[in-house]
Backbone atoms as SQL, in Angstrom:
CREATE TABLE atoms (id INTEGER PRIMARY KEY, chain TEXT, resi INTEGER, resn TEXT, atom TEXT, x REAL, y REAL, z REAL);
INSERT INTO atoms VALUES
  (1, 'A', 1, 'UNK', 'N', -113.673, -35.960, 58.626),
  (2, 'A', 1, 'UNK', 'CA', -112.339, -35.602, 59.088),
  (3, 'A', 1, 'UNK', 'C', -111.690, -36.781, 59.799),
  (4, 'A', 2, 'UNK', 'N', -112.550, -37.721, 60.775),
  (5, 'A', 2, 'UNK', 'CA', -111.643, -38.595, 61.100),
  (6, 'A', 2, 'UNK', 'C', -111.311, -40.042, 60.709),
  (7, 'A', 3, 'UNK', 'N', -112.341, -39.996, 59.468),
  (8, 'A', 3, 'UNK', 'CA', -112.402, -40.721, 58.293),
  (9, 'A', 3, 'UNK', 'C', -110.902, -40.334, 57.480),
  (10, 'A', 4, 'UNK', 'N', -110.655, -39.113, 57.461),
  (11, 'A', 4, 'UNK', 'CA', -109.108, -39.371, 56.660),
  (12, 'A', 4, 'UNK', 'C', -108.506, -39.219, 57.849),
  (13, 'A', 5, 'UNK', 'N', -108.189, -38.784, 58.849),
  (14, 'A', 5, 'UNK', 'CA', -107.556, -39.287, 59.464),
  (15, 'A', 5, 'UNK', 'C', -106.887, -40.461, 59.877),
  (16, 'A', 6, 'UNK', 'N', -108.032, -40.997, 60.189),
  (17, 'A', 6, 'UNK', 'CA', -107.670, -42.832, 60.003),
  (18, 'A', 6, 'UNK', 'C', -107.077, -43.233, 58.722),
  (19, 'A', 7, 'UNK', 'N', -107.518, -42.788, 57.567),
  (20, 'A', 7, 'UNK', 'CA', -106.685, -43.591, 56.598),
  (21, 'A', 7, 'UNK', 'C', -105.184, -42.712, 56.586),
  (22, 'A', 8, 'UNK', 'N', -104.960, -41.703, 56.717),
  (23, 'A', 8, 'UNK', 'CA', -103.560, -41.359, 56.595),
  (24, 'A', 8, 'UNK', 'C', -102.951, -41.890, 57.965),
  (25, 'A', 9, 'UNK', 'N', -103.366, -42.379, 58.776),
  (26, 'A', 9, 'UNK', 'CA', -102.942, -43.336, 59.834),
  (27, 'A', 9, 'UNK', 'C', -102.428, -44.692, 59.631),
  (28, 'A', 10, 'UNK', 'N', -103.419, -44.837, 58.467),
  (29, 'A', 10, 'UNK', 'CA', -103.078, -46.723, 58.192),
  (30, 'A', 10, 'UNK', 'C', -102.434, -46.585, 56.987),
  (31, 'A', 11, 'UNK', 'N', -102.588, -45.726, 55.693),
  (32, 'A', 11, 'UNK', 'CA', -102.382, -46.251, 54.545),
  (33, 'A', 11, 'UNK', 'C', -100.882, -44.637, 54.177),
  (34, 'A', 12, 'UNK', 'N', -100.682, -43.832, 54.420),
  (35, 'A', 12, 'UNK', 'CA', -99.651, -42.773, 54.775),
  (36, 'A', 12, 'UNK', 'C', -99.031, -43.360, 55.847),
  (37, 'A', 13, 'UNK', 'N', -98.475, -43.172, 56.500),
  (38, 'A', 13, 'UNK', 'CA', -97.641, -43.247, 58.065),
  (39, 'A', 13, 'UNK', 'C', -96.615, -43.949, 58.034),
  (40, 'A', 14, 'UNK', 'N', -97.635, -45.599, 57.971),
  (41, 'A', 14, 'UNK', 'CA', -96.372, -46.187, 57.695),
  (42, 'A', 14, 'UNK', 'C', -94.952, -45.790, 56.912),
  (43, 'A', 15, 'UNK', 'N', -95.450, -46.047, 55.832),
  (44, 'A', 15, 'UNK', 'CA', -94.371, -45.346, 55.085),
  (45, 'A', 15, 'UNK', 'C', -93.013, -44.619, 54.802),
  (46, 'A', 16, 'UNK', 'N', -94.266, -43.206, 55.689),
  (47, 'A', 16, 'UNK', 'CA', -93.554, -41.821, 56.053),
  (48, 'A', 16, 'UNK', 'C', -92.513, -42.395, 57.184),
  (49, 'A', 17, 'UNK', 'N', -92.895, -43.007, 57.964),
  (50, 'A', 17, 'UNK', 'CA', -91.986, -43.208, 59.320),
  (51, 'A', 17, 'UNK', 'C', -90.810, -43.841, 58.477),
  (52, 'A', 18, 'UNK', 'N', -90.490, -44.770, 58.015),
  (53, 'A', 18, 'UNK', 'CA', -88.854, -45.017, 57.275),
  (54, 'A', 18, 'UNK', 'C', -88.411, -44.013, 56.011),
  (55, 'A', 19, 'UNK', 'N', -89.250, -42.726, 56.097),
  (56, 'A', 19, 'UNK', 'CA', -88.705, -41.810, 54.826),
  (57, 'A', 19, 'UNK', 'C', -87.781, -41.254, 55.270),
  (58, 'A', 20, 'UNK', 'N', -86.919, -40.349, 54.650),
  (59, 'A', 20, 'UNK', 'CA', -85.942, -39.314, 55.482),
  (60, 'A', 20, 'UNK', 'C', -86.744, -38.199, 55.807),
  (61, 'A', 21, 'UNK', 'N', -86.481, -37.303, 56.487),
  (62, 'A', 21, 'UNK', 'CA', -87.216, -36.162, 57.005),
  (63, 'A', 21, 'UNK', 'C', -87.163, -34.888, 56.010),
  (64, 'A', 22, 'UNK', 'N', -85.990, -35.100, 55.626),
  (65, 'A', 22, 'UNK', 'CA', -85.848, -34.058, 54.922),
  (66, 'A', 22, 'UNK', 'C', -86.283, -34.243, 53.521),
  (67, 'A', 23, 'UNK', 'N', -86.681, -35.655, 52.798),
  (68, 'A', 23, 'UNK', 'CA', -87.728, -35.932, 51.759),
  (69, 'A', 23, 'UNK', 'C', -89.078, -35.194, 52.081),
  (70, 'A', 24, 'UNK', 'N', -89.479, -35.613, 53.033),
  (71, 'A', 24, 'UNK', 'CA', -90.896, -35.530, 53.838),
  (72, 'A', 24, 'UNK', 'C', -91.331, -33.707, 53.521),
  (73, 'A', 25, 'UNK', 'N', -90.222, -33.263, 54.147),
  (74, 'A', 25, 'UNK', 'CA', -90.149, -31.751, 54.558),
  (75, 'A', 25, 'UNK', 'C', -90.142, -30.661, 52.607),
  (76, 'A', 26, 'UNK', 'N', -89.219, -31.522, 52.149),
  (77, 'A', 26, 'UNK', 'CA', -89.395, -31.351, 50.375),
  (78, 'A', 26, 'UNK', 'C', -90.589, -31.371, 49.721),
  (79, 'A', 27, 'UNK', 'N', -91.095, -32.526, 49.759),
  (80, 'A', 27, 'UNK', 'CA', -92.221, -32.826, 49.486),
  (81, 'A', 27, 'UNK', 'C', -93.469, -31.954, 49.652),
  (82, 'A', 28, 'UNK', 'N', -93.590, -31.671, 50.544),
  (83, 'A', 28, 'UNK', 'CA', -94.964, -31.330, 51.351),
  (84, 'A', 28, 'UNK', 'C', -94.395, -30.226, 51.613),
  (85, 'A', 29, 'UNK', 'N', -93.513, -29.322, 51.303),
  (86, 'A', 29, 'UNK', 'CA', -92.904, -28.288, 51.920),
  (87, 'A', 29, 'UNK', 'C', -93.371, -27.425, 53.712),
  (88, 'A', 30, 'UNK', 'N', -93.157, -28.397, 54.339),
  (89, 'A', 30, 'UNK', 'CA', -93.152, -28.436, 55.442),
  (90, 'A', 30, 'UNK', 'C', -91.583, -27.945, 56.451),
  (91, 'A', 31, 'UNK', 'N', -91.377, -27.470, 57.474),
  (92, 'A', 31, 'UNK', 'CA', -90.344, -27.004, 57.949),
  (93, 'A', 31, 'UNK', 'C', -89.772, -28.905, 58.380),
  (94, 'A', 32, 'UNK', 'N', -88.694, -28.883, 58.717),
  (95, 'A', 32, 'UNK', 'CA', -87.767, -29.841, 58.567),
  (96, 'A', 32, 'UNK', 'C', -88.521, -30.572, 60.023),
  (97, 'A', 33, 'UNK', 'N', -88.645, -30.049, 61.206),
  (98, 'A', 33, 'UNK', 'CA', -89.403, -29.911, 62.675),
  (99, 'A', 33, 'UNK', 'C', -90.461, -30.589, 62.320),
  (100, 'A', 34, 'UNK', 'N', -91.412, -29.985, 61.999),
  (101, 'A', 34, 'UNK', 'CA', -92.856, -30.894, 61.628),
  (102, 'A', 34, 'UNK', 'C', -92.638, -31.640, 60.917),
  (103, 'A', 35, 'UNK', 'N', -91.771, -32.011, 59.911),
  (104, 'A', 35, 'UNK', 'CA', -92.092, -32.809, 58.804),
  (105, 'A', 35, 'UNK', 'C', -90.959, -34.385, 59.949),
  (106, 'A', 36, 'UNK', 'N', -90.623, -34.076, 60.822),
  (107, 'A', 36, 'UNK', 'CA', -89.933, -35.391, 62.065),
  (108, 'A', 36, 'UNK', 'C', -91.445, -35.307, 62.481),
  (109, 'A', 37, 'UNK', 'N', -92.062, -34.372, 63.191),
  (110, 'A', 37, 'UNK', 'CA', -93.173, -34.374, 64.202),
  (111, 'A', 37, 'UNK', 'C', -93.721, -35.465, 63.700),
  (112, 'A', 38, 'UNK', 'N', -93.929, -35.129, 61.831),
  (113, 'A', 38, 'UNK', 'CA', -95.250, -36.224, 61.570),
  (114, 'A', 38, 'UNK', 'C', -94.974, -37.244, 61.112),
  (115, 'A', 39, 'UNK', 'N', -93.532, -37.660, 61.117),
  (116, 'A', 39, 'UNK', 'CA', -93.132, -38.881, 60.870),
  (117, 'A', 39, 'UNK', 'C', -93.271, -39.790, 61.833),
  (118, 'A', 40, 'UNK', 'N', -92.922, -38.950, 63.707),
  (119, 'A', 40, 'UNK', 'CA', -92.917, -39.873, 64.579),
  (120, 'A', 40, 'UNK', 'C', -94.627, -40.458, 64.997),
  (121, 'A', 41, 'UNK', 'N', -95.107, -39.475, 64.117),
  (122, 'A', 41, 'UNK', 'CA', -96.735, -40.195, 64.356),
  (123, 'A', 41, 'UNK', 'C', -97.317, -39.449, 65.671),
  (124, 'A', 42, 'UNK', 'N', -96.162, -38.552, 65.937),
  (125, 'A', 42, 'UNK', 'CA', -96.989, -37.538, 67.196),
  (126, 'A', 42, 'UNK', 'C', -97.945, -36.573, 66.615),
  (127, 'A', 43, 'UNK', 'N', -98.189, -35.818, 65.123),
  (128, 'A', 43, 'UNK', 'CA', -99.243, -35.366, 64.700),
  (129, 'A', 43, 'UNK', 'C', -99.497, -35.845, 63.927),
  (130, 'A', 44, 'UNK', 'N', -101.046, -35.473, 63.290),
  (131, 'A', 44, 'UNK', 'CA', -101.600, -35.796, 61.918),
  (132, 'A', 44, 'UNK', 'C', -101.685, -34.028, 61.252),
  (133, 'A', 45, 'UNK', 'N', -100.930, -34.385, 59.876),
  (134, 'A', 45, 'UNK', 'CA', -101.262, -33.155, 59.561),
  (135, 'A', 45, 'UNK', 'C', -102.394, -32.481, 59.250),
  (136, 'A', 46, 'UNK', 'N', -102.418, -31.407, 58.490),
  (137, 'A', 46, 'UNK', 'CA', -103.639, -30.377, 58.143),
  (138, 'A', 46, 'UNK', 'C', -104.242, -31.653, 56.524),
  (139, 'A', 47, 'UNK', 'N', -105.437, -31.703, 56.801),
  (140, 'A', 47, 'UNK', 'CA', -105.743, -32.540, 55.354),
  (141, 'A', 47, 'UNK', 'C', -105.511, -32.124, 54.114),
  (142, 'A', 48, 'UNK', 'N', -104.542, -30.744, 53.949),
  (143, 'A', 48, 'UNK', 'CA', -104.413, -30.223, 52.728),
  (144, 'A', 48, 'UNK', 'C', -103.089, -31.023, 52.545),
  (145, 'A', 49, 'UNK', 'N', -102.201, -31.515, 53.204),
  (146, 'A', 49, 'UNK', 'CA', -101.167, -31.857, 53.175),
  (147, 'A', 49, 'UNK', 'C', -101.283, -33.730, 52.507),
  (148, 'A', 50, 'UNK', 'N', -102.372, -34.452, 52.905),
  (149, 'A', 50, 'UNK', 'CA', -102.611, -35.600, 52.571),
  (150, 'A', 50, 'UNK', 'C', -102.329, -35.917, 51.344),
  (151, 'A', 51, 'UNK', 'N', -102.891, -35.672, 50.190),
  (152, 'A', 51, 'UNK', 'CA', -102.697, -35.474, 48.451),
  (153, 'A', 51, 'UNK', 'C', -101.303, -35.545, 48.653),
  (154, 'A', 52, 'UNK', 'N', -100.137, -34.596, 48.526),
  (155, 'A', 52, 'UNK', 'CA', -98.993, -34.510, 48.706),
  (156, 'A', 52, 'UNK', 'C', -98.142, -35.631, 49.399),
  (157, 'A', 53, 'UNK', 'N', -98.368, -35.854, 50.744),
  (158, 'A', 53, 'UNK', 'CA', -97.588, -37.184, 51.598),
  (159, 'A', 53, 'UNK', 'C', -98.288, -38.423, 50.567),
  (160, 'A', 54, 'UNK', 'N', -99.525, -38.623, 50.511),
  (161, 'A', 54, 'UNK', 'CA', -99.648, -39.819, 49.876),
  (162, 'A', 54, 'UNK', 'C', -99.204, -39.738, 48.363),
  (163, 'A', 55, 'UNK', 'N', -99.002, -38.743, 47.642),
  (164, 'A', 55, 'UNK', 'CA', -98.266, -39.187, 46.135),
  (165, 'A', 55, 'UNK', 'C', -96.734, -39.362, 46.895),
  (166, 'A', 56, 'UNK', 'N', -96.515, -39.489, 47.291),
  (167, 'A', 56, 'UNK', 'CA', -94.934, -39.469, 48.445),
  (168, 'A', 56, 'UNK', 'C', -94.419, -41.114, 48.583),
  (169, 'A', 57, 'UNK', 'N', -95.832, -41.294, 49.321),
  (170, 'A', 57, 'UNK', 'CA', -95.488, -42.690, 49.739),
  (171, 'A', 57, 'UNK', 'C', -95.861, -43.605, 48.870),
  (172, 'A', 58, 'UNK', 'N', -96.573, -42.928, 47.431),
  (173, 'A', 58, 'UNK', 'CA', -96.616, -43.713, 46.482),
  (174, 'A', 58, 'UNK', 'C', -95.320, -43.742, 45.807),
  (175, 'A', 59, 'UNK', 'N', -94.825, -42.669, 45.509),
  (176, 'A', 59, 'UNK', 'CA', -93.580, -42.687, 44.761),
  (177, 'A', 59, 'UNK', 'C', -92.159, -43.911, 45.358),
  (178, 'A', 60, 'UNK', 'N', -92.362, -43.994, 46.909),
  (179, 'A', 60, 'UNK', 'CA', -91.368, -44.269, 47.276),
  (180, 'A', 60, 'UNK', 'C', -92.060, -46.044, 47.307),
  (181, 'A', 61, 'UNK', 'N', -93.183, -46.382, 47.401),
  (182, 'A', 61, 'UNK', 'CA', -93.263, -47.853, 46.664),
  (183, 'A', 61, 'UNK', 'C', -93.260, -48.106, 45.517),
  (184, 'A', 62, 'UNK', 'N', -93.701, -47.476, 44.728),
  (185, 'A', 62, 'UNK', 'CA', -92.922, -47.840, 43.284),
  (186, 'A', 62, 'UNK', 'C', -91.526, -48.065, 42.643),
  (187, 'A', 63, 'UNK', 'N', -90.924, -46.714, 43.889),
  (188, 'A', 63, 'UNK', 'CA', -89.748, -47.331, 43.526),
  (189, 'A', 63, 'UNK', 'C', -89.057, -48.781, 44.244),
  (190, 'A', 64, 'UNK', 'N', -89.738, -48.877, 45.117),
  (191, 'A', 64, 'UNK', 'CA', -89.037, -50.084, 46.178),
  (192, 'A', 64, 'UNK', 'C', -89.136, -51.025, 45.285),
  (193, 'A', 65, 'UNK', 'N', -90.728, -51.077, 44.238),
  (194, 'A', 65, 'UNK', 'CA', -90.890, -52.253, 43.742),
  (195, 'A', 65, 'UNK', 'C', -90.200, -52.388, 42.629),
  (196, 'A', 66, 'UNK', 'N', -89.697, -51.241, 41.902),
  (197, 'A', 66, 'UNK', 'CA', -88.813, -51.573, 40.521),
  (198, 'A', 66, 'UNK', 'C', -87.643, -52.350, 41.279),
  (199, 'A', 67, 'UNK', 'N', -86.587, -51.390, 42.227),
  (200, 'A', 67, 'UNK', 'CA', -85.834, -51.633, 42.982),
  (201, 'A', 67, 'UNK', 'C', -85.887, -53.219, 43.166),
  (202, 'A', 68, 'UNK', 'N', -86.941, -53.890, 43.505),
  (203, 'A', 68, 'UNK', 'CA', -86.935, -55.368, 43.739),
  (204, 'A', 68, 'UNK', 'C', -86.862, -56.114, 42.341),
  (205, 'A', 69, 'UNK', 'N', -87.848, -55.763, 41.716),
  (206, 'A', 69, 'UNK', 'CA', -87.638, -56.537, 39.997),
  (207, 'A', 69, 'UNK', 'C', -85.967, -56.471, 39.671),
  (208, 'A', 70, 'UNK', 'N', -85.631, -55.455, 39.740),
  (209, 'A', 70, 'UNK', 'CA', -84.069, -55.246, 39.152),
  (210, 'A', 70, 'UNK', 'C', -83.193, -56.456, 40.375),
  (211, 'A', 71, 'UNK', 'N', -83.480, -56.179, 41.479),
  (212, 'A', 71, 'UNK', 'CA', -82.189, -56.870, 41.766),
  (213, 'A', 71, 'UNK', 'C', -82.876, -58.064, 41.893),
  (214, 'A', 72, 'UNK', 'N', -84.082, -58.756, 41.808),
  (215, 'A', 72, 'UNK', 'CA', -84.454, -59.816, 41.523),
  (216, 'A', 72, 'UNK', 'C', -84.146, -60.743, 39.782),
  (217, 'A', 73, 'UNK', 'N', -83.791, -59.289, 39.031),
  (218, 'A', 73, 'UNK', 'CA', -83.307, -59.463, 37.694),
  (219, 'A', 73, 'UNK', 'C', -81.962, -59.841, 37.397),
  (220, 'A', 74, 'UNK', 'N', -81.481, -59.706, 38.493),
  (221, 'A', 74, 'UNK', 'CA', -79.988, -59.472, 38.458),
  (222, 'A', 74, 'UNK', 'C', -79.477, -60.657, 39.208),
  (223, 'A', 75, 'UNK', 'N', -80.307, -60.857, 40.381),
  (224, 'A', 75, 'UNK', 'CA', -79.595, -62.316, 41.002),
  (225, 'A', 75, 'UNK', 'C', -80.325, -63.586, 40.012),
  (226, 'A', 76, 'UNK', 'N', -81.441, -63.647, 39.426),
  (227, 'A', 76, 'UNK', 'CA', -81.156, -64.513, 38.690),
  (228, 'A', 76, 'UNK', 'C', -80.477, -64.804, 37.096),
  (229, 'A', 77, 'UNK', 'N', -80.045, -63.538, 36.777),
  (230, 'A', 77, 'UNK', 'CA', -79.530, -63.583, 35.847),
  (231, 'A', 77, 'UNK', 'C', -78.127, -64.046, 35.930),
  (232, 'A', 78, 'UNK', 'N', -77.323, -63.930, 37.101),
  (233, 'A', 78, 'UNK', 'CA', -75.935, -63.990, 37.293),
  (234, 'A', 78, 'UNK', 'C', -76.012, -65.774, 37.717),
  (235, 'A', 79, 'UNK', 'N', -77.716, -66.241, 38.245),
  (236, 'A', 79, 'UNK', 'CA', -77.634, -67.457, 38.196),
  (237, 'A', 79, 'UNK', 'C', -77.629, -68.750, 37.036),
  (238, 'A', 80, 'UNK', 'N', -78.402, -67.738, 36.394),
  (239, 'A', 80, 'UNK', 'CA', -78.434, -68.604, 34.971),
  (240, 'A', 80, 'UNK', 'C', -76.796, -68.387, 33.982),
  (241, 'A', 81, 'UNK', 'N', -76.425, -67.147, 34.229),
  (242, 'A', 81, 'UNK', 'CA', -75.174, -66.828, 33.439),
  (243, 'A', 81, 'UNK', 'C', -74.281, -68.009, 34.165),
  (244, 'A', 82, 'UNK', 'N', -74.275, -68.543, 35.895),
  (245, 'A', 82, 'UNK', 'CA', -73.265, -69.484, 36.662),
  (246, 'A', 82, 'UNK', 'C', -73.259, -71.196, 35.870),
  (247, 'A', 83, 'UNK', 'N', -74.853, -71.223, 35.340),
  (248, 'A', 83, 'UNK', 'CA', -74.962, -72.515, 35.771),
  (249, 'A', 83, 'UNK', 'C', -74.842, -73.358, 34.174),
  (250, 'A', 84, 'UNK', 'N', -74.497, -74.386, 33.985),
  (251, 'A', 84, 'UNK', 'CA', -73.902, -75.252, 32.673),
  (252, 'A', 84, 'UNK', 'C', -75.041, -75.031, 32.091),
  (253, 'A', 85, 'UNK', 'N', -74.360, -74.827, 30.774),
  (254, 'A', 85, 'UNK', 'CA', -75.121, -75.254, 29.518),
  (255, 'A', 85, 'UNK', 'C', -75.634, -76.132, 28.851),
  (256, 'A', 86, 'UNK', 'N', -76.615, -76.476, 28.642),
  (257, 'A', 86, 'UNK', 'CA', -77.117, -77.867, 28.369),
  (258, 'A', 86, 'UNK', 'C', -77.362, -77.245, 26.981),
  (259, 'A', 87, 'UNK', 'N', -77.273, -78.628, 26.144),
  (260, 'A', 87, 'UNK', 'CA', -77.306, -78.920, 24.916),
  (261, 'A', 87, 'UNK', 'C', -76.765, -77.778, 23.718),
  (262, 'A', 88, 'UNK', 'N', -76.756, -76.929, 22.626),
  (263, 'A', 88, 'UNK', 'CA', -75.514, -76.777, 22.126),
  (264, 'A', 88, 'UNK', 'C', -74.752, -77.054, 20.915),
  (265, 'A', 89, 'UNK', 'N', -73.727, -76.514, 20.680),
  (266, 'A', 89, 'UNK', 'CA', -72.797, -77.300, 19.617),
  (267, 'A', 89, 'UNK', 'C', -71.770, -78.163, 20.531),
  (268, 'A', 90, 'UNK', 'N', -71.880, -79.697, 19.927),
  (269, 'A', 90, 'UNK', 'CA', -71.127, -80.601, 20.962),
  (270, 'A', 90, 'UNK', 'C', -71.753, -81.224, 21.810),
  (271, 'A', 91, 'UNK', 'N', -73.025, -81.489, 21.962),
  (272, 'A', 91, 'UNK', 'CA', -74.049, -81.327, 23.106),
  (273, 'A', 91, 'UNK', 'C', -73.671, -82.791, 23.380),
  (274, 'A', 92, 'UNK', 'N', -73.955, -82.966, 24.952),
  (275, 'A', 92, 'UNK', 'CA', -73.529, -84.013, 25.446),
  (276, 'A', 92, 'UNK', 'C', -74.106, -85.649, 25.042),
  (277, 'A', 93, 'UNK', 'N', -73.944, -86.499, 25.594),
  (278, 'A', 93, 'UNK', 'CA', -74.464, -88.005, 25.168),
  (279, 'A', 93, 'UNK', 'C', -75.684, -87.927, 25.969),
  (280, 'A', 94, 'UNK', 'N', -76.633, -88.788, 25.192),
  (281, 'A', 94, 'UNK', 'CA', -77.718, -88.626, 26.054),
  (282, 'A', 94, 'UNK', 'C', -77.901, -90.190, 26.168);
């Protein structure tokens, strides 16, 4: 027991603490009250609840990480779309 405890301490929590509450409370169908309680890290929930918060805080890094590819896709694409064209029809003197 305080074997998961600790890990939904270190590897859950984080997480949860920048989720919205009312994700949290969806999720895990938890009342809106507890589902702040256990964001602020003042409880640990019931371990039936763990499975649930952690596919949670998986979902919400996966998306962070597409989220980063894309706009990492996007600022360099608008960089390469900015920058001259080398070589070509017409291509310069070399």
């Amino acid at each position: 027991m305080k074997r998961e405890q600790e890990r939904f301490r270190k590897e859950i929590l984080p997480t949860l603490a920048l989720t919205p509450v009312s994700q949290i409370s969806r999720a895990s169908r938890l009342s809106l009250l507890y589902a702040s309680i256990i964001r602020r890290g003042e409880v640990i929930p019931h371990p039936v609840h763990y499975g649930t918060l952690a596919a949670l805080v998986k979902m919400i890094a996966e998306a962070k990480a597409v989220r980063r590819e894309s706009d990492f896709s996007t600022k360099h694409k608008a960089e390469l779309d900015a920058a001259p064209q080398v070589g070509g029809a017409g291509g310069g003197n070399l």
